[in-house]
N, C-alpha and C positions, 0 to 999 in steps of 0.2 A: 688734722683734727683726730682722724682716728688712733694716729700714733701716740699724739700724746695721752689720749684717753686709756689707752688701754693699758699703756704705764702707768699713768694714773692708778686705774681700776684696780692693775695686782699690785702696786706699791701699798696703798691703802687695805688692801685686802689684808696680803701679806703681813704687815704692821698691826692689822686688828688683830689676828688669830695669835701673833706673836706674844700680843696680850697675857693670853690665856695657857700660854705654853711653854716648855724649855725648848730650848733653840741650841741646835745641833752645829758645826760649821761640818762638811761630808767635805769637804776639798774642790768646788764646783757647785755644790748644793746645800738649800737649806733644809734641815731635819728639827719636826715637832715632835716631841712628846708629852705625857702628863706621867708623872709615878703613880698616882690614887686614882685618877677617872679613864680606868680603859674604853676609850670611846673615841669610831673613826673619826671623827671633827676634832683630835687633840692627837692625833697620829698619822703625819706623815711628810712627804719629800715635795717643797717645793724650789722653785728658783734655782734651776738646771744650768746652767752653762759652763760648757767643757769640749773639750775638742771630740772626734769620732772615738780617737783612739782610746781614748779615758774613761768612755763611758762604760767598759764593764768593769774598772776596776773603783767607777763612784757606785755602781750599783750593789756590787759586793761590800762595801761600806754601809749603804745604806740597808740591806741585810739583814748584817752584823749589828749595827743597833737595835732594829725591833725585836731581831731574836735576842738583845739583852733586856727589852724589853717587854716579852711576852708579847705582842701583838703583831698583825699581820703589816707585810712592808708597802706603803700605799705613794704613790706619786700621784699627786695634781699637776699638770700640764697648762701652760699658756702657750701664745702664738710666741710671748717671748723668748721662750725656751730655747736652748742650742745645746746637741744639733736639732735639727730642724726633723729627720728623721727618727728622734728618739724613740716614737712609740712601736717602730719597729724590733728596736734592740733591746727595748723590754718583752715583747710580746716572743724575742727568741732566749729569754729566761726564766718565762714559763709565768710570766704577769698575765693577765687578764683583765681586758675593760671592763669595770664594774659600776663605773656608772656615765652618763655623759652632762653633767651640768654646764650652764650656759650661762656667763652674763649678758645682763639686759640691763637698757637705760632707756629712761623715761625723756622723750622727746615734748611732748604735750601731753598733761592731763588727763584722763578721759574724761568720757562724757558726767557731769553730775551725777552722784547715786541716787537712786530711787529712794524714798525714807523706808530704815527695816531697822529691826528689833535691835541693832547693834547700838551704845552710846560707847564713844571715843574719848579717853582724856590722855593726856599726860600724867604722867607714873612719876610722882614724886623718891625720894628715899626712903620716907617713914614705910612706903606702899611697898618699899620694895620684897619683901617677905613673900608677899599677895602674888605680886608681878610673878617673880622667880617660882613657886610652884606651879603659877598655870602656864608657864612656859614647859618647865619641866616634865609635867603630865601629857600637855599637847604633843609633845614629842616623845614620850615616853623616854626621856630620860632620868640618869638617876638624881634624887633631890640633892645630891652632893654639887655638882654643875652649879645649883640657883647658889650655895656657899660660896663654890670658888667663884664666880661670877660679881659679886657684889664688887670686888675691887677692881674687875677689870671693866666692871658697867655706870659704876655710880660715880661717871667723873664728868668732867666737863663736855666732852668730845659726843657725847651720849645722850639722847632722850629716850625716855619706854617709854611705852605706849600700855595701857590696858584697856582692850575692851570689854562691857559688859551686857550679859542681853536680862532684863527683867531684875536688874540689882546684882546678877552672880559674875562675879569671872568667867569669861569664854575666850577671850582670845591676847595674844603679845604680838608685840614689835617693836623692834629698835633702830633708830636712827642714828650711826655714826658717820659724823662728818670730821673731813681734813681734807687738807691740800686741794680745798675749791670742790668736793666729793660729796657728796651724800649715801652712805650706805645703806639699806632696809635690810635687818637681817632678825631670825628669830619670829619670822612671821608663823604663827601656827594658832590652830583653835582646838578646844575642848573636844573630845568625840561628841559630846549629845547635843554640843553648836554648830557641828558644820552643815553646811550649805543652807545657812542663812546670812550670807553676806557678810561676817566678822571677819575677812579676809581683806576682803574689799576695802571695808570702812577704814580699817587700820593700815595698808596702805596710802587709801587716799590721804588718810592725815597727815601719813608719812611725808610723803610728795610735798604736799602742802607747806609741813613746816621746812623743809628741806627749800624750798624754792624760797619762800620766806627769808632761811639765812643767807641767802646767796649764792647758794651752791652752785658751780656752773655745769654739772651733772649730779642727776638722782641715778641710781643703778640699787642692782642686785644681782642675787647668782641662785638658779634653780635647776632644778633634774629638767634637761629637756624632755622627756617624757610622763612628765606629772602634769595633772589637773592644773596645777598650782599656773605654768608655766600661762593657761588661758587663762585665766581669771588677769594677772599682771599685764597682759595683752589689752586686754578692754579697760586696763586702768593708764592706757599706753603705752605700755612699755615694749620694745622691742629687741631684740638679740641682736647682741654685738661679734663676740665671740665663743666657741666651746672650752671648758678647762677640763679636759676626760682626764677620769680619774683611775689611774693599773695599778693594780693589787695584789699580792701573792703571797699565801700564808708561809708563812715563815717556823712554824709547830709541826 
């Protein structure tokens, strides 16, 4: 089960972000970037596999593109990945772990929410204007994202989520499903709504509608060292595996 899950996890992964980005072939590796949104979630190296000997000459490819791209050169890592000691032979190229994110899949529900200020719906298309700036703010990204986003969000595969607390936009989320999957991604709230539970809520509906269509995993991928990481704990979710992310400016 784990095997196939975690192929699962970064096939569908992989394929989401592919979405949103131009896709590199590195000789061994897959390479993102965007021309217009310089931002790490649209820049970098995944889907590694290559023999020992090759791996410095897929990293100097890899490079070579960001610095034709102005941006810094970033790998995301799976348990996939080959070789197995890669994050070595980045770390003697002068990479640096910059972050460590984790997927997590939801086993069982958690417990009922208490009732709080959040209300949960489904994000029609007309909405989505709404949806895409309180995403965009909750993360402080640029509103350019919620543009390019409409075609890669408003398709079948996809539900948003908005929540609101007292009538206003507070918080997003998205549910993409494939290949038997459910993803929760884009979870974030408003600065002057957090820690009133719009995290929460909008997960559990996640889940909810996710188990609804059948999915035979709910998952997601967080900093394991974020808040973020307990809250999805007490919504049950649990860590599967680490995807660390080595980065190395390239300027």
């Amino acid at each position: 089960m784990a095997d196939e899950y975690t192929t699962t996890f970064e096939k569908l992964w992989v394929e989401f972000r592919a979405r949103w980005c131009a896709s590199h072939d590195l000789g061994g590796a897959l390479g993102f970037s965007h021309e217009d949104l310089k931002i790490a979630m649209f820049h970098r190296v995944v889907q590694v596999d290559v023999d020992a000997k090759e791996v410095d000459g897929l990293i100097d490819r890899a490079l070579q593109l960001f610095r034709e791209k102005e941006f810094d050169c970033a790998f995301t890592l799976s348990p996939l990945d080959r070789p197995t000691d890669l994050p070595e032979h980045l770390e003697r190229r002068g990479f640096k772990l910059a972050m460590e994110p984790v997927a997590m899949v939801c086993d069982q529900p958690g417990a009922p929410l208490k009732p709080g200020p959040a209300v949960v719906c489904e994000s029609d298309e007309a909405e989505y204007p709404i949806w895409a700036d309180t995403m965009c703010r909750s993360f402080a990204n640029p509103a350019a994202m919620g543009q390019v986003g409409r075609a890669v969000l408003c398709i079948p595969q996809v539900r948003r989520y908005l929540a609101r607390v007292d009538g206003e936009p507070a918080g997003t989320t998205l549910l993409y499903s494939d290949h038997g999957m459910g993803y929760i991604d884009a979870v974030g709230t408003l600065p002057q709504h957090r820690r009133k539970g719009v995290a929460a809520a909008l997960v559990t509906r996640a889940v909810a509608d996710s188990r609804a269509l059948g999915n035979r995993w709910t998952t997601l991928e967080t900093d394991s060292t974020s808040i973020a990481e307990q809250v999805y704990e007490k919504r049950g979710f649990r860590a599967t595996h680490f995807r660390y992310r080595y980065v190395k400016a390239t300027r």
